[in-house]
C-alpha positions in Angstrom: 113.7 109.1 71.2 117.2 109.4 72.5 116.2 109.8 76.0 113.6 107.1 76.2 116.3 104.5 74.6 118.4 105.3 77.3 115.7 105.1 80.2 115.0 101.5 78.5 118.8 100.6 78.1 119.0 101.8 82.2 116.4 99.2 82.7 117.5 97.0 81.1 120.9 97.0 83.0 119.0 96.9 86.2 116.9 94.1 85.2 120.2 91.9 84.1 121.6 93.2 87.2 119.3 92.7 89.7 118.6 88.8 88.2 122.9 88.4 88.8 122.6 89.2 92.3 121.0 90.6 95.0 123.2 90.9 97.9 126.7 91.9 98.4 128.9 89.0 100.5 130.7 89.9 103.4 133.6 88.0 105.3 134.0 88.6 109.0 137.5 89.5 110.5 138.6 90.0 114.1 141.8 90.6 114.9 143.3 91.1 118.4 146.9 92.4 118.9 147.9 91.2 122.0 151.4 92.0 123.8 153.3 89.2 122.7 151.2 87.8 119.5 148.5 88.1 117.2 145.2 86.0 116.8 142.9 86.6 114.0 139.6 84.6 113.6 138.2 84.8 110.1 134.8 84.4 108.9 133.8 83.0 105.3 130.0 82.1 104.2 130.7 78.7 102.8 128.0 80.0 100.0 130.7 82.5 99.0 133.2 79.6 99.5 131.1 77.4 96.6 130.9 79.9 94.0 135.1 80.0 94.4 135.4 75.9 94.5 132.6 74.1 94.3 131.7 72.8 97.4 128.9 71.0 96.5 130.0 68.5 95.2 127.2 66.3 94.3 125.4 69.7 92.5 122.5 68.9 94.8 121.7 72.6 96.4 123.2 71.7 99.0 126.3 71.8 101.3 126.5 68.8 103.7 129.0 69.0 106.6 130.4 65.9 104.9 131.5 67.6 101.7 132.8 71.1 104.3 134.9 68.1 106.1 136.6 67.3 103.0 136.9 70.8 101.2 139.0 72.0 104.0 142.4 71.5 102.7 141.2 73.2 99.8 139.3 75.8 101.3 142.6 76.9 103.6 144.5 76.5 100.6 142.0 79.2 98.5 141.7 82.0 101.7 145.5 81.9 103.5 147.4 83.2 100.7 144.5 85.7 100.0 145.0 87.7 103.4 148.3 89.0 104.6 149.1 90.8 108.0 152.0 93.0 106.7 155.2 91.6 108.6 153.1 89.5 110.6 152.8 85.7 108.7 150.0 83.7 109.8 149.9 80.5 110.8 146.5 78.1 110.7 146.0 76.7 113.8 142.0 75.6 114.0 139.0 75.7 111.8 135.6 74.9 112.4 131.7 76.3 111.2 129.1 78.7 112.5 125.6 79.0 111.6 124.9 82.6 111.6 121.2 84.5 110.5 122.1 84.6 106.8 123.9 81.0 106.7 126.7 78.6 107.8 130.6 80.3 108.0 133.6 78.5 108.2 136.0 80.0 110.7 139.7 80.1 110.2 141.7 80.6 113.4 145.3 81.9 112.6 147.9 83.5 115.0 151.2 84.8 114.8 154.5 85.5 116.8 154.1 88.8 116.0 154.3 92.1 118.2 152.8 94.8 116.4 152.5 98.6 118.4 150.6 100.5 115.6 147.5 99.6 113.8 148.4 96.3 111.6 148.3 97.1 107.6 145.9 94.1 105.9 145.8 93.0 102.3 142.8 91.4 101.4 141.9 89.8 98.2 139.2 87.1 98.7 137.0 86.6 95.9 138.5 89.2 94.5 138.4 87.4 90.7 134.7 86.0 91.7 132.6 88.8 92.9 133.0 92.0 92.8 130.8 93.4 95.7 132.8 91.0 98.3 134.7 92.9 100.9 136.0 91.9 104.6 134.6 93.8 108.0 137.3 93.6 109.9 137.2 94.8 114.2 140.6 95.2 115.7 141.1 94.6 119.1 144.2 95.9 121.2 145.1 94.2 124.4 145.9 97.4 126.4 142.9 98.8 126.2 142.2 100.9 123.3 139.2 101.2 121.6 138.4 99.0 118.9 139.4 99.7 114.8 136.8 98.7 112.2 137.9 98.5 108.7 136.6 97.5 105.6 138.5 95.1 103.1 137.9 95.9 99.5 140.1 93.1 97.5 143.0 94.0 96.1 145.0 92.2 93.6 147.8 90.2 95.3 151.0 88.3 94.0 149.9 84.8 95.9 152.6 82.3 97.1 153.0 79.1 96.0 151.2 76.6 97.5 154.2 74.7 99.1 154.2 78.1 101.3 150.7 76.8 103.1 149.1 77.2 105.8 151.4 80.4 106.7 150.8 82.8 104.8 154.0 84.8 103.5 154.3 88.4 104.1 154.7 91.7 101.7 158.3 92.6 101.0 159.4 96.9 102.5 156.4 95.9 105.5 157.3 99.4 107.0 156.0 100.9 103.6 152.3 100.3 104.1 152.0 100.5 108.3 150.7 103.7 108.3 148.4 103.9 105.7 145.4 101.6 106.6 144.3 104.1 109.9 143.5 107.3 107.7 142.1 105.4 105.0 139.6 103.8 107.6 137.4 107.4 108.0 134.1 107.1 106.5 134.5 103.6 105.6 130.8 103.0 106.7 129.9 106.2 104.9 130.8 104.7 101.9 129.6 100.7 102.4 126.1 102.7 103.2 126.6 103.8 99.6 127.8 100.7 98.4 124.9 99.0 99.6 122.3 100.7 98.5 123.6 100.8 95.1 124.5 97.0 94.9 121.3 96.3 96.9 119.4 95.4 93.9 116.3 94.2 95.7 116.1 97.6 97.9 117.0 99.6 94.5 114.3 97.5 92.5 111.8 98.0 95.5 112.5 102.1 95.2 112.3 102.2 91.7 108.8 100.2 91.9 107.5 103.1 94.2 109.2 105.4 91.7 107.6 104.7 88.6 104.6 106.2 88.4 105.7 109.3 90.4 105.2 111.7 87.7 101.5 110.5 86.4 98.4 111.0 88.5 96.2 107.4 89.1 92.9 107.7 88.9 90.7 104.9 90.0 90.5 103.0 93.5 91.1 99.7 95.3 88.9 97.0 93.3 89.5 99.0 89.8 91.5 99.1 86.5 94.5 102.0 87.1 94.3 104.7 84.5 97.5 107.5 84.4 97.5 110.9 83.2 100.8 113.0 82.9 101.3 115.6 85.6 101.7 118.9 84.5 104.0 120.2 86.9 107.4 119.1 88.8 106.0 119.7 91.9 103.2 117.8 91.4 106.0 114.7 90.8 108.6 116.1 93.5 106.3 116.5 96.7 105.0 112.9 96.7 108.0 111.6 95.8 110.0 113.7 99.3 106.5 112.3 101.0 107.2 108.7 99.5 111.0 108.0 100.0 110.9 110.2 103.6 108.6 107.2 105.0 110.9 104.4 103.4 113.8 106.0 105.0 112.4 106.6 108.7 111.3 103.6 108.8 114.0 101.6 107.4 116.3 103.6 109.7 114.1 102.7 112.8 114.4 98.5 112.4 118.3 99.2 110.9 119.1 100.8 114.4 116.6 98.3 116.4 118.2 95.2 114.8 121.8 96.5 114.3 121.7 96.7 117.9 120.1 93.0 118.7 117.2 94.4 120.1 115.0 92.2 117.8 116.5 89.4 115.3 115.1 88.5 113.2 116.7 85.3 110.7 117.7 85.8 107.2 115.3 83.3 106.1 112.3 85.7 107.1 113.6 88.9 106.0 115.4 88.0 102.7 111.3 86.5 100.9 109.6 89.6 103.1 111.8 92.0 100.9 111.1 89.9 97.6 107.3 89.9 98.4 107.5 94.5 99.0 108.5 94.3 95.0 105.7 92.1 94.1 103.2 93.8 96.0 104.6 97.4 95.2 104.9 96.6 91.7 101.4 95.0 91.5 100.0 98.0 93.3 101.2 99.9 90.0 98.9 98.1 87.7 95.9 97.2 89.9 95.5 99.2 93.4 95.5 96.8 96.0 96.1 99.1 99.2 93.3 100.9 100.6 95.5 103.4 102.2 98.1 106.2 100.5 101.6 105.1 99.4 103.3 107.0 101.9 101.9 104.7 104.2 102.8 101.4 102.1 106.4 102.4 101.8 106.5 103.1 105.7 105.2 99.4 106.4 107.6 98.2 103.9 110.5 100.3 104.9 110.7 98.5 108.1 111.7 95.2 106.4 114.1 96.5 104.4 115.6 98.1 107.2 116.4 94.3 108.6 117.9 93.7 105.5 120.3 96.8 106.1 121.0 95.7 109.6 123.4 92.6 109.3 126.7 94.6 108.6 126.7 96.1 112.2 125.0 93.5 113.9 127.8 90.8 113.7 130.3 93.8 115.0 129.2 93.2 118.5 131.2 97.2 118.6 131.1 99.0 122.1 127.8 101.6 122.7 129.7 104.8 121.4 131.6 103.0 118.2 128.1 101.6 117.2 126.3 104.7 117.5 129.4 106.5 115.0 129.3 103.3 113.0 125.1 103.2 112.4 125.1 107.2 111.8 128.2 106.8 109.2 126.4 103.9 107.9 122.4 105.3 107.9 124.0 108.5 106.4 125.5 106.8 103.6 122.1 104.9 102.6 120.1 107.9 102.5 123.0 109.5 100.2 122.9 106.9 97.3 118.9 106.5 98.1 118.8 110.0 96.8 121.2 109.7 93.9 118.6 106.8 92.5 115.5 109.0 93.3 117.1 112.4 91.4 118.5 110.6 88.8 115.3 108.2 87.9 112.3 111.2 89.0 114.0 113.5 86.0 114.6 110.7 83.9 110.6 110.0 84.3 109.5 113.7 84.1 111.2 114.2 80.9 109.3 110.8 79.7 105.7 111.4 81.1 103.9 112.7 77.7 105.7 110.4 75.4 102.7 108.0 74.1 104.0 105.1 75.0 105.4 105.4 78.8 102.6 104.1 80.6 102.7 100.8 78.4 106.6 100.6 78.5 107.5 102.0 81.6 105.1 101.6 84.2 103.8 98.7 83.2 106.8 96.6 81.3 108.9 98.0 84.3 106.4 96.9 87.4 105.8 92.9 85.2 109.7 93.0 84.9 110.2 93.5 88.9 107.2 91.2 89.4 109.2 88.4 88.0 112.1 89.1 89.5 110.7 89.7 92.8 108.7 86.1 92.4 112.0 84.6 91.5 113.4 85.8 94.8 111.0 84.8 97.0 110.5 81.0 95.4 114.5 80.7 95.6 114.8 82.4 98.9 111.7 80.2 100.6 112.6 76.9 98.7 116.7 77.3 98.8 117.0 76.6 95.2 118.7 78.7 92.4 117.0 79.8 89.6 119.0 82.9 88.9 122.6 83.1 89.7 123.5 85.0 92.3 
């Protein structure tokens, strides 16, 4: 009883989780250190910007460029003090928007009289009291010719000047204390955001764990008839299925995350984002009524390559050089596959333990696939229609 309370309090979690969010937010930063100053463009999504304040104002679903035009004084007063160029204070000098394939940006362009000959140290701390999965991608550029530095951003908490300070932001007492630190803290960055996006992916988690949940039970029945599951007896007969099942997810999602991250096909948000709500309906109705005439290998394959466009918009806006993005997508692919196979250990021995108990089929298989069929409806109707049903 123990161990089913907690397989029911994980999905629970998962279930409250996955209907608070679905996708991480990302802010894009580029930085170029030039020889005799500093220019920074940086990249908010102005849906990020609303849940920090309220651009809509009218409550309509909507942002208007009317309603952007007159947020901006508070949107430059909400970001400057919330980045910081250690010894280097920035000063606005433009703004504008940019419609990119998961939404409209506003762009801050700052600069500074600033010479810098090592890697510049960043403090970052956007949305930092708002959501928790935010970070900044920031590429920096050098003007005599080395290659480019990515790092990622997580927000950190930051004593914020007082407003009067505005638009330049101020910069850290003891700068020389924190120069050196950002370059070997930048290894395996993508490593770990592969990690981190899996694991806060909740539609990619909830789409596994769909194709997960009757791993350990044998279906009898075909295309056109009622499902019936019996227990297997053996791990094996769970574990080689399972290596069969999530080894087609992952080659295929790795095939469109390397075809897109590279711009070789784009696909817009607006396509991919109800594509990978409709894989959990589907995969999830499959579970109680077989609707696929061929094996589930096959069906995570065809489904893997969808998500793998959903994977691919970290890299793509990086516009890095051949070699960096190669390194980068690896890092990135590697890390993916590593908390892919934390969820599939941790939930196949969860299930195997459970697979006699008399009332998994009715509590597990099929309360868990109706749960992620709601969900997953919910995601496509709010990603198709642009409303909000569930906060994300």
């Amino acid at each position: 009883m123990m161990v089913i309370r907690v397989l029911l309090l994980a999905v629970a979690l998962l279930v409250s989780t996955a209907a608070q969010a679905h996708k991480a937010s990302d802010a894009y930063l580029q930085l170029e250190v030039g020889e005799h100053r500093l220019a920074l463009r940086w990249d908010i999504a102005l849906r990020d910007l609303d849940a920090a304040i309220t651009l809509d104002a009218d409550d309509d679903g909507r942002i208007t460029w009317g309603e952007v035009r007159a947020a901006w004084p508070r949107i430059e007063a909400y970001a400057l003090p919330r980045l910081q160029v250690v010894g280097c204070p920035l000063h606005l000098v433009g703004h504008g928007l940019e419609r990119r394939g998961d939404g409209a940006y506003a762009v801050l362009q700052l600069e500074s009289a600033c010479v810098l000959k090592t890697l510049p140290a960043l403090r970052y701390s956007l949305l930092r009291d708002v959501d928790p999965t935010h970070r900044g991608i920031a590429k920096v550029q050098f003007a005599d010719g080395r290659p480019p530095v990515l790092r990622l951003l997580e927000p950190m908490e930051l004593e914020l000047p007082s407003p009067s300070s505005l638009p330049a932001a101020a910069p850290l007492p003891d700068p020389q204390a924190a120069v050196a630190a950002p370059a070997a803290a930048s290894r395996f960055e993508f490593l770990r955001d592969g990690v981190r996006h899996i694991l806060t992916g909740y539609d990619h988690v909830l789409f596994l764990l769909c194709l997960l949940l009757p791993s350990v039970m044998r279906r009898t029945g075909g295309p056109g008839q009622a499902t019936h599951w019996e227990p297997v007896e053996h791990l094996s007969q769970a574990v080689l299925p399972v290596i069969g099942i999530v080894s087609a997810f992952t080659i295929a999602h790795s095939i469109t995350l390397g075809v897109a991250a590279a711009q070789w096909i784009a696909l817009p948000a607006a396509v991919i984002e109800p594509a990978i709500a409709a894989t959990i309906v589907l995969a999830a109705l499959d579970n109680l009524w077989p609707i696929f005439p061929v094996r589930r290998v096959a069906v995570a394959f065809c489904f893997g390559l969808i998500h793998g466009f959903g994977f691919a918009g970290v890299l793509a806006e990086l516009n890095l050089p051949s070699v960096r993005f190669a390194l980068a997508l690896l890092e990135f692919n590697v890390g993916l596959e590593l908390g892919q196979l934390a969820i599939v250990v941790v939930t196949v021995t969860l299930l195997f333990l459970l697979r006699h108990r008399a009332r998994y089929r009715a509590l597990v298989v099929r309360g868990g696939s109706l749960a992620a069929i709601a969900i997953g409806a919910l995601w496509w109707v709010e990603r198709t229609a642009n409303i909000a049903w569930l906060p994300v």
